[in-house]
C-alpha positions as a Markdown table, in Angstrom:
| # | Residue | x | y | z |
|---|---|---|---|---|
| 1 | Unk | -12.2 | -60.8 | 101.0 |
| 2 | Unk | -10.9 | -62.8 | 97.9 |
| 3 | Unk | -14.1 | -65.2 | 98.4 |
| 4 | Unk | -16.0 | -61.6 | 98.2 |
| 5 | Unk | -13.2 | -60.7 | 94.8 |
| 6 | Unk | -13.9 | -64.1 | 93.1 |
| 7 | Unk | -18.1 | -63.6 | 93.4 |
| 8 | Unk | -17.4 | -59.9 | 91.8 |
| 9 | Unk | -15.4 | -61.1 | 89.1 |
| 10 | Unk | -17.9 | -64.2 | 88.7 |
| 11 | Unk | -21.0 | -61.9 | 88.9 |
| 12 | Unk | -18.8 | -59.4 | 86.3 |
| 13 | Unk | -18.2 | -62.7 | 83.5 |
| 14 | Unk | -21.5 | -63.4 | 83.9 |
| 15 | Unk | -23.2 | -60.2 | 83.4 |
| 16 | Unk | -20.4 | -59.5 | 80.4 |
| 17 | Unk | -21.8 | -63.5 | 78.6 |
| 18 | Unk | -25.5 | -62.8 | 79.3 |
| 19 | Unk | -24.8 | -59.3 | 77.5 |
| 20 | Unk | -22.9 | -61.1 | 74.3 |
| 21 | Unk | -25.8 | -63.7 | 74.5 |
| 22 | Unk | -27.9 | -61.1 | 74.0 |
| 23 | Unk | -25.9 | -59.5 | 71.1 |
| 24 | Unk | -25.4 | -62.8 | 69.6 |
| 25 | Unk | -29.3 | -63.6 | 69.7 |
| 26 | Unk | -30.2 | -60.6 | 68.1 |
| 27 | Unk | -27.4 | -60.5 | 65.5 |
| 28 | Unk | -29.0 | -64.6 | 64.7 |
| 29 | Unk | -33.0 | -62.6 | 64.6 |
| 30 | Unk | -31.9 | -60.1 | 62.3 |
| 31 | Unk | -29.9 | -62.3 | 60.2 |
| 32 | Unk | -33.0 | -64.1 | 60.0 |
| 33 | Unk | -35.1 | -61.7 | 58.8 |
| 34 | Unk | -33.0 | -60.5 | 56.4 |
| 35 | Unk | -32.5 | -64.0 | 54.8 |
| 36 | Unk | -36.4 | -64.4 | 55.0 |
| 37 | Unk | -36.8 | -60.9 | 53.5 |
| 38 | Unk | -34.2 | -61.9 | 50.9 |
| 39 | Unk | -36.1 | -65.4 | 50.0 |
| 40 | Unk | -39.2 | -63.5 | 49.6 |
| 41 | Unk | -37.5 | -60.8 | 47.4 |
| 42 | Unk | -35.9 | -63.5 | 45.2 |
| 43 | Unk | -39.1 | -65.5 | 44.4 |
| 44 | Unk | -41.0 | -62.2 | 44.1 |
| 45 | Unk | -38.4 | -61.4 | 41.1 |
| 46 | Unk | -38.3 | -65.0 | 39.8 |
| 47 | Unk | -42.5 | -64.7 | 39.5 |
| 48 | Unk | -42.0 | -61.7 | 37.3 |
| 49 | Unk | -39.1 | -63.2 | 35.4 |
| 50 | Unk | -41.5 | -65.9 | 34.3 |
| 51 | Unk | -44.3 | -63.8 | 33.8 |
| 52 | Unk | -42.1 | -61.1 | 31.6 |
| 53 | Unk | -40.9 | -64.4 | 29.6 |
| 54 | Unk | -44.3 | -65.5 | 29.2 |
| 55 | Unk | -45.5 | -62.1 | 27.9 |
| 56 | Unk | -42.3 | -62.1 | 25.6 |
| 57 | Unk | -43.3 | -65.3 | 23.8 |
| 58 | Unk | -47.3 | -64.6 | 23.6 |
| 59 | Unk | -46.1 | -61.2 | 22.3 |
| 60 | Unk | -44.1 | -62.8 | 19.4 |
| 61 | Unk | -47.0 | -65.7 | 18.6 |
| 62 | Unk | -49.7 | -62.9 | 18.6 |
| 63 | Unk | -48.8 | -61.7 | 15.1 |
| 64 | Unk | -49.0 | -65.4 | 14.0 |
| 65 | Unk | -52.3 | -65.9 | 15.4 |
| 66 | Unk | -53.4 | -62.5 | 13.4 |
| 67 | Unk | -52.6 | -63.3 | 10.0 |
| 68 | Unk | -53.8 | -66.9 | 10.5 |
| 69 | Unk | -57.3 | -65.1 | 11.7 |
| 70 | Unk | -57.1 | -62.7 | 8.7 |
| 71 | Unk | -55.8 | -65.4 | 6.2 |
| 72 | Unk | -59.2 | -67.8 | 6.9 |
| 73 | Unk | -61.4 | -64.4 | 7.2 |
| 74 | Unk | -60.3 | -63.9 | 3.4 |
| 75 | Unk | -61.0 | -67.3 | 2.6 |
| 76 | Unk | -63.5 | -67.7 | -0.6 |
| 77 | Unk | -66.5 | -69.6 | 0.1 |
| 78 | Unk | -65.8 | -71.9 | -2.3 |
| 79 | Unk | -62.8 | -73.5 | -0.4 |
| 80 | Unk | -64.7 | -73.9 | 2.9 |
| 81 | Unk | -64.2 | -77.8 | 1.6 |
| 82 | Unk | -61.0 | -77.9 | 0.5 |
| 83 | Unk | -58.3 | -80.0 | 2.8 |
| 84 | Unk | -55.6 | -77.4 | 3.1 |
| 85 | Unk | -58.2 | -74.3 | 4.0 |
| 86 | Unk | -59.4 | -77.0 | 6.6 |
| 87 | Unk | -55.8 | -77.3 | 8.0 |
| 88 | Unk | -55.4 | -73.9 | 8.4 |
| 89 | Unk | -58.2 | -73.7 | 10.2 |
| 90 | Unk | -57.0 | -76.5 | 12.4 |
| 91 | Unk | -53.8 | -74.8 | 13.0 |
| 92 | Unk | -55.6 | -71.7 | 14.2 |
| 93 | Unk | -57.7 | -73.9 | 16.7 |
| 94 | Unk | -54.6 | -75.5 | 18.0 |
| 95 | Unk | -53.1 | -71.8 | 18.7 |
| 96 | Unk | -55.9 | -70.8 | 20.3 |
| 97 | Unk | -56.4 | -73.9 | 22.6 |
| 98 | Unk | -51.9 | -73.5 | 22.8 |
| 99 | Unk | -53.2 | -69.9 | 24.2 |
| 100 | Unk | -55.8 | -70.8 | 26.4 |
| 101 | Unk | -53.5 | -73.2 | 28.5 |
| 102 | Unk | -51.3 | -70.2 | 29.0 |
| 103 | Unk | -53.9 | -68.2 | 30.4 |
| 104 | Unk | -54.1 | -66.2 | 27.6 |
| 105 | Unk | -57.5 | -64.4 | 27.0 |
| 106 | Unk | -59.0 | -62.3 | 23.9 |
| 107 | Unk | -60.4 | -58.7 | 25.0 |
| 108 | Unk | -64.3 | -58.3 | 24.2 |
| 109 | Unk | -64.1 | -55.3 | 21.4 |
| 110 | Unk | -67.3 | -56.5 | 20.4 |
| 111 | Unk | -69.3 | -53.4 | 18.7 |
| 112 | Unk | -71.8 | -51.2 | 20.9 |
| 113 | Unk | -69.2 | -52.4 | 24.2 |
| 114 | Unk | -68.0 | -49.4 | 26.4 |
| 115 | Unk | -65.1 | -47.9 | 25.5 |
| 116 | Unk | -62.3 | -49.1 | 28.2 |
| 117 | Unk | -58.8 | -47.5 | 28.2 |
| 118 | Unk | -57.5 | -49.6 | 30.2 |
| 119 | Unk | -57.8 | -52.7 | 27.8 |
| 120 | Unk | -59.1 | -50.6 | 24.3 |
| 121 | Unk | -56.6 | -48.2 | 22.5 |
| 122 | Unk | -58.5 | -45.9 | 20.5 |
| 123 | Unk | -56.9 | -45.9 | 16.6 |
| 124 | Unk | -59.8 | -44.1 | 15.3 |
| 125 | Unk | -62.5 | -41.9 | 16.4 |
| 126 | Unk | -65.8 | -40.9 | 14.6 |
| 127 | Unk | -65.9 | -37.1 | 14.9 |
| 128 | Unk | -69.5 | -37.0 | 13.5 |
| 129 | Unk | -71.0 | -39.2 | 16.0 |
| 130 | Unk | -73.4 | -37.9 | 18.5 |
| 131 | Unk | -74.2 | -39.0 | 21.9 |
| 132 | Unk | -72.4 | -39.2 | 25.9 |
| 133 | Unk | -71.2 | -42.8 | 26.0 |
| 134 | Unk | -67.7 | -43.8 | 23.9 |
| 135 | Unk | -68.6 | -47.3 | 22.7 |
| 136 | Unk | -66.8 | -49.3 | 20.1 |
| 137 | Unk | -67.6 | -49.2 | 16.4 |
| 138 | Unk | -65.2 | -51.5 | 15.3 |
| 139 | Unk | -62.1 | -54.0 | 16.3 |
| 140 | Unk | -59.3 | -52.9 | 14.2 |
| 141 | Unk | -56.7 | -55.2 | 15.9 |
| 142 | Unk | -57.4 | -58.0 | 18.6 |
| 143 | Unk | -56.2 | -57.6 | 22.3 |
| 144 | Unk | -55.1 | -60.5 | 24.7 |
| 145 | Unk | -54.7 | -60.7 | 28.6 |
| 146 | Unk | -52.3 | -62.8 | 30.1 |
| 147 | Unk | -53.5 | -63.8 | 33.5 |
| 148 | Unk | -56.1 | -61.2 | 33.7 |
| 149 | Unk | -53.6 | -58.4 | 32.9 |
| 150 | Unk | -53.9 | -56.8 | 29.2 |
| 151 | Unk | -50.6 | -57.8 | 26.9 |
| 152 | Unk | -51.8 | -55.9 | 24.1 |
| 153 | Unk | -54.3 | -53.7 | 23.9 |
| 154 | Unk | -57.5 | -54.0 | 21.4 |
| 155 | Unk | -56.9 | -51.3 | 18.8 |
| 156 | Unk | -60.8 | -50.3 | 18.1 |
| 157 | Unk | -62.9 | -47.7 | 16.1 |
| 158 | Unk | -64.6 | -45.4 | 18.7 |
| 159 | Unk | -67.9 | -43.7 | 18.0 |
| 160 | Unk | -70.6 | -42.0 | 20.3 |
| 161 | Unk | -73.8 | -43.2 | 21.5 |
């Protein structure tokens, strides 16, 4: 009778560890998951903390990059030769290679394109214009993607064709 007391109370531990086992090896899965889920959560928001600072500084230089632009486009012809016009122009191709190796692409706005909200904001529209398709008339501002997803918006002239 106490050999039979001894196996209940052994059968009784053992049932009562392989049920804490089993608490204990799910408590480890789910802490698992949860660590995993947080790892993914935290390079998730350090991708877009780097891609925000990226936009941030191309958003600052891009004003830079337009006056340069405008600044050689006003140039007279007759100091195409002269050493300092040349170094602006220099600087400007530096910018844009500087550009470039961040992934940073200028939107076509090229005249007789399809109007595109999603990377042209329309700044001016030609009333008098006939015709079904929105196209561009005119780039009034340049636009830039950074890795394929629109910064800034090309500020365009639309007209009808």
């Amino acid at each position: 009778m106490a050999r039979k007391n001894n196996d209940d109370n052994l059968n009784e531990e053992q049932g009562a560890l392989e049920q804490q086992i089993a608490e204990l090896t799910g408590d480890l899965q789910r802490t698992r998951a949860d660590f995993e889920n947080y790892r993914k959560r935290v390079d998730t928001e350090k991708q877009m903390a780097r891609m925000t600072g990226e936009a941030t500084a191309v958003l600052k230089l891009l004003p830079v990059v337009d006056n340069i632009e405008r600044a050689l486009g006003h140039m007279p012809a007759e100091l195409a030769d002269n050493k300092w016009a040349q170094g602006v122009a220099a600087v400007a191709r530096n910018l844009d290679k500087a550009l470039d190796g961040m992934d940073v692409k200028r939107i076509d706005a090229t005249p007789g394109l399809a109007f595109n909200p999603s990377l042209h904001e329309a700044i001016q529209f030609d009333e008098d214009a006939e015709g079904d398709t929105e196209v561009i008339a005119e780039e009034l501002q340049a636009g830039y993607l950074l890795k394929g997803e629109p910064i800034r918006h090309a500020m365009v002239k639309v007209t009808r064709k």
